[in-house]
N, C-alpha and C positions, 0 to 999 in steps of 0.2 A: 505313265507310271514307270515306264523303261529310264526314262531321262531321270528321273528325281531317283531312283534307285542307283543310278551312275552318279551320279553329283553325290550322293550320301555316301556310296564305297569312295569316291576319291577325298572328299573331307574326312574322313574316318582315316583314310591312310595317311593324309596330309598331318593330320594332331598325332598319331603314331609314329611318326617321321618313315613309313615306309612305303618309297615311289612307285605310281603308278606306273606300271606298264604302258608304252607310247606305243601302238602298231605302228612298221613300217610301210609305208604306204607311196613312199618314192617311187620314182620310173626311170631310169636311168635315159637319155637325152636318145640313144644310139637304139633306142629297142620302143623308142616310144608312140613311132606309129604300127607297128606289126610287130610279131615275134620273128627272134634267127631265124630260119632256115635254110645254112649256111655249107658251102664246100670247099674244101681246101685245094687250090692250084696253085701253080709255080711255073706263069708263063716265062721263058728269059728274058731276063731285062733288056735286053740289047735286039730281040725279035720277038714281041710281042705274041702272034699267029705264027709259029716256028709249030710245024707238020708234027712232033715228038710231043712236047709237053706245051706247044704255046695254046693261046685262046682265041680259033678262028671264030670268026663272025657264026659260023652254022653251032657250032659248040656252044658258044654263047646263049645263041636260040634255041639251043635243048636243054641249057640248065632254065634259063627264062620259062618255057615252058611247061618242064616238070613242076615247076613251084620255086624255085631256087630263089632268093632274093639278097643274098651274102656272101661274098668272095670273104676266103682266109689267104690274104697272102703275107708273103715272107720278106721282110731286106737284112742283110747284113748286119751280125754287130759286130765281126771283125772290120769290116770295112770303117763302120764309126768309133770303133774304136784305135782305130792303127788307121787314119784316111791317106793313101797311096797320092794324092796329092794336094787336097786341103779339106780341111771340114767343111768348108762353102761347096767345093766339087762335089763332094759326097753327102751334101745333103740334097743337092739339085737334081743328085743322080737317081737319089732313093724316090726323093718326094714325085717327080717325075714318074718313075714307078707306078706310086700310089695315084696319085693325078691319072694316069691312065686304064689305070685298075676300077678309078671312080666314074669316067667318062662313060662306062660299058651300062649304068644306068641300076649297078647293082648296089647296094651298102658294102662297105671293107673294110675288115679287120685284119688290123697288121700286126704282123707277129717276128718275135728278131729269129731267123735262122742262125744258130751256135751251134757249137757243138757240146759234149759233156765238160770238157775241161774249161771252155770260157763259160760256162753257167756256173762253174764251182768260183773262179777265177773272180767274178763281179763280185760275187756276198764274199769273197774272202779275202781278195787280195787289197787291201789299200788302194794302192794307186790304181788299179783295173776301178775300183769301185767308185774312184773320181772320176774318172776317165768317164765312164761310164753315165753318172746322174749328170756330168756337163753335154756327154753331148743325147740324153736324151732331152734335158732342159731346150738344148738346139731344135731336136725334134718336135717338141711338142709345140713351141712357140709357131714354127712354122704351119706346124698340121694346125694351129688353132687360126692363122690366116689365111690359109688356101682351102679348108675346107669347114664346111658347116658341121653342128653338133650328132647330125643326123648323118650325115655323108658314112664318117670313117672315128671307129674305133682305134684304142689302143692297147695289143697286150703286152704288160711288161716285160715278162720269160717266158719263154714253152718251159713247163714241167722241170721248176727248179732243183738242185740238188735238196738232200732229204737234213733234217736237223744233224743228223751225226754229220755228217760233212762243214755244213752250212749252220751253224746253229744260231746265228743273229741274225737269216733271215728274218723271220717274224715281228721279231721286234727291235731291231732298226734299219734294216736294208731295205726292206719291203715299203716301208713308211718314208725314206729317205727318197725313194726314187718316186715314190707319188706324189712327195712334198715337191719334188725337181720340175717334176712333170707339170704339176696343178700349176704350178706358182707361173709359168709361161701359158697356161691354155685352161683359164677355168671355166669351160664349159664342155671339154673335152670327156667323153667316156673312157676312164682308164678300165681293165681288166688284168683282175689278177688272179694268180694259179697257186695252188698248195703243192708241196713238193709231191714230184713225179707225176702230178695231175691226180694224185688221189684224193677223193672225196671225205675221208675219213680227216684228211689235215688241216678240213678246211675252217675247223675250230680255235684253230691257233693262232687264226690274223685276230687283231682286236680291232674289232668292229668301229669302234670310238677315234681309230684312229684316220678314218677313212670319209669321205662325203657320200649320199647317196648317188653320186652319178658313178660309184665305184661298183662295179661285177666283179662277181666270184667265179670263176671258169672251171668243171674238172673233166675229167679224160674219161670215161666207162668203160675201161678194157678189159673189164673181168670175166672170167676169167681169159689170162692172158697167154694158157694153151691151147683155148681157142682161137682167140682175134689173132695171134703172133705166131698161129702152126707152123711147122717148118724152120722158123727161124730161130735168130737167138741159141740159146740153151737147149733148146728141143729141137733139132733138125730133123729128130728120125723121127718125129710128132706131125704124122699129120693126117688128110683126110679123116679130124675129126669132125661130127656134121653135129650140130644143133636143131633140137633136142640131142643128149649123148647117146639117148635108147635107140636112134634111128642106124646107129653104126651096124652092120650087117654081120651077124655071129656075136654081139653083146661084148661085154666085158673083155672076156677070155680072151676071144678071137682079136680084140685090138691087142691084148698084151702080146698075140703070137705073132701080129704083123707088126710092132715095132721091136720086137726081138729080132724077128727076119732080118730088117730093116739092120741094126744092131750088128749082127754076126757076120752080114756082107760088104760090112765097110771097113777096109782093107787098111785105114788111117787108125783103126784100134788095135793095141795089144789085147791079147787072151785077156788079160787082168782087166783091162779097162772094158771090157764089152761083160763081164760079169758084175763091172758095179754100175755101167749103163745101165743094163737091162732091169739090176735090183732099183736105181733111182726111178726110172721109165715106172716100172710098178708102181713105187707109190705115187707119181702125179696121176698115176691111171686111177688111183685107189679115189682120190682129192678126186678128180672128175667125173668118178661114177657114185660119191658119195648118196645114196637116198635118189637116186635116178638122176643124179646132176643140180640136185638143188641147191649147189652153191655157184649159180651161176648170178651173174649181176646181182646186188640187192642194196636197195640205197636207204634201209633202216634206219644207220647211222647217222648218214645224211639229214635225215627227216628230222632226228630230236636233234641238229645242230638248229634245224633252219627253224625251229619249234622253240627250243630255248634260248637262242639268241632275239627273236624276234627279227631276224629282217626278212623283207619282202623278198618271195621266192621269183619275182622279176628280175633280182639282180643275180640270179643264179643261170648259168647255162651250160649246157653239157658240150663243153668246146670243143671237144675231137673226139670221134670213135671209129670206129671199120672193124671190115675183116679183112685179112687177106685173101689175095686169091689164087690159080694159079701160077701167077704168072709173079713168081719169088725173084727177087733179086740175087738169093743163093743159087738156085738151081732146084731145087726142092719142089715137086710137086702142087707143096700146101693143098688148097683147098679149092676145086671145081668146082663143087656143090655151089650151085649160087642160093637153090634154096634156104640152104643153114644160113647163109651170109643175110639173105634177105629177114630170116626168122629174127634174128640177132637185130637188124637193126631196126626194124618191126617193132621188137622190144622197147629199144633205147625211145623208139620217136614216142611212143603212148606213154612209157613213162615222166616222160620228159613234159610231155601233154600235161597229165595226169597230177604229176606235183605241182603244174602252174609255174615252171621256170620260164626263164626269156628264151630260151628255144634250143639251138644244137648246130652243130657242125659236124658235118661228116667228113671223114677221111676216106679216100682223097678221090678227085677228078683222076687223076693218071698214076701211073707207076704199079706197085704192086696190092695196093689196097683200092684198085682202080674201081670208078663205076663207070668211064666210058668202057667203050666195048673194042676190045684187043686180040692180036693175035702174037704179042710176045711184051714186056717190059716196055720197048722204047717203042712200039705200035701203036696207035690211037688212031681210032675212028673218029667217028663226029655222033653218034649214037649212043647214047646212053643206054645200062643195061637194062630192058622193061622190069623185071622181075624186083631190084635194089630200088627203083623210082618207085612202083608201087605200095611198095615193102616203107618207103619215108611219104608218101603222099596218099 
């Protein structure tokens, strides 16, 4: 009865001339035996197991362990795009990299390390943006002969600039560099990001433009006085812990210790520590809003992935963390491993829970660390328990 009922709604839409809906039902090549379960490191390329940030063999065996199955790592686009002594050098250099990155038995997704000004630079400048789709065309061609469909991913940008800067990403920068891309590696998982990695942008690729073996990547840093305490724009932000009610004296009491905080830094004029302290209010106002209920919420997300129809497999939550102590500023930030673990707790069930292709955590080392440290450039070989069980 089910079938003849199907067959009558699609003829009845067919003489109406209105198309039926197709579900997406693709798998993208890169996520097709398992989902992500992915971390972001940055061994150096010139010392793999380097005691700071490399990936010793015991390291390795504790991301293996926890569950890990996806290295995020990083090469160069200044290097391919300005090559120091030929695009052949500098692709043997890169690929090499990834070649070793694969070897470790994990899946890898590469991602270009930029900075702000060459992400604006690609989608804007002319010649950067030739520069650019030739030698990722360079790229892809290779990654499509040295590694399998499964092996290694590709993402186009970390967290491009926003349309006001960038406003032909979407519709033809974005499309140009995956036409570069495909046309040397068609079987390649490309992955691509909505500017700054927010979820909300991710409406504005046209889908049509794109094959199924194409992923949509976003960032979940919401809020980003939480994940980014101390840093940025909020330095004198921090020890805030997740849930916000667990902060010790409520509300008040954090307005009074970032005021403290405020009044004893010696780098402000009188003027400037009075309109501190009034901005400080209101982001305290935003993160005590209804007991913090504006924290993460991917609504938006849901009627994109709802009304567009595609398959929530090719969606995945590519980068999140918190930070932690141990701040590149100097800043406290955040000890609490609890909150950090709460937080990503979150992220992994939801992520679960919509049926995306998985996640990526930020990061193995530095200040959003989950190995276990005793300053920035310190790394153990131990993972923290509390953030592994917190994702596993």
């Amino acid at each position: 009865m089910l079938a003849i009922r199907e067959y009558a709604y699609a003829l009845v839409s067919l003489l109406i001339n209105v198309p039926v809906a197709v579900a997406d039902t693709s798998e993208p090549a890169f996520t097709r035996s398992r989902p992500i379960k992915g971390i972001g490191v940055s061994p150096p390329i010139s010392h793999w197991e380097a005691p700071a940030y490399g990936l010793t063999q015991a390291r390795l065996d504790a991301l293996e362990q926890a569950g890990f199955n996806t290295l995020r790592i990083w090469i160069s686009l200044e290097e391919f795009l300005a090559p120091p002594v030929s695009m052949e050098a500098t692709l043997s250099r890169w690929t090499g990299y990834i070649s070793r990155a694969a070897e470790t038995g994990f899946r890898v997704q590469v991602s270009w390390a930029s900075t702000w000004e060459q992400r604006i630079a690609v989608v804007n400048e002319p010649k950067t943006t030739a520069r650019f789709e030739s030698a990722l065309g360079t790229l892809c061609g290779a990654l499509n002969r040295s590694f399998s469909e499964e092996q290694v991913a590709l993402e186009m940008l970390n967290e491009p600039p926003g349309e006001q800067l960038a406003p032909s990403y979407y519709t033809s920068v974005a499309p140009s560099w995956y036409s570069a891309c495909r046309s040397k590696a068609p079987n390649l998982t490309i992955i691509l990001q909505p500017e700054a990695g927010w979820h909300g942008a991710l409406g504005h690729f046209n889908l049509s433009q794109y094959d199924a073996n194409t992923m949509f990547a976003f960032h979940p840093y919401a809020p980003g006085e939480f994940t980014h305490q101390g840093t940025g724009s909020q330095p004198h932000l921090y020890n805030v812990p997740m849930p916000i009610t667990r902060y010790a004296g409520g509300k008040m009491q954090m307005l009074a210790d970032v005021s403290a905080r405020i009044e004893a830094d010696t780098t402000l004029t009188p003027e400037r520590k009075v309109e501190e302290i009034s901005r400080y209010g209101r982001i305290i106002d935003h993160l005590w809003w209804n007991d913090g209920a504006r924290w993460e919420d991917w609504t938006e997300l849901q009627r994109w992935v709802d009304s567009s129809g595609i398959n929530p497999r090719r969606i995945i939550a590519g980068e999140f963390g918190v930070v932690s102590e141990f701040n590149y500023n100097g800043t406290p930030a955040l000890p609490d491993v609890a909150s950090r673990a709460y937080f990503m707790h979150k992220i992994r069930v939801q992520t679960e829970a919509n049926n995306f292709a998985g996640w990526v955590v930020h990061q193995a080392f530095g200040d959003f660390n989950l190995f276990q440290q005793t300053s920035v450039g310190e790394h153990g070989e131990h993972l923290i328990p509390e953030l592994v069980e917190a994702l596993f």
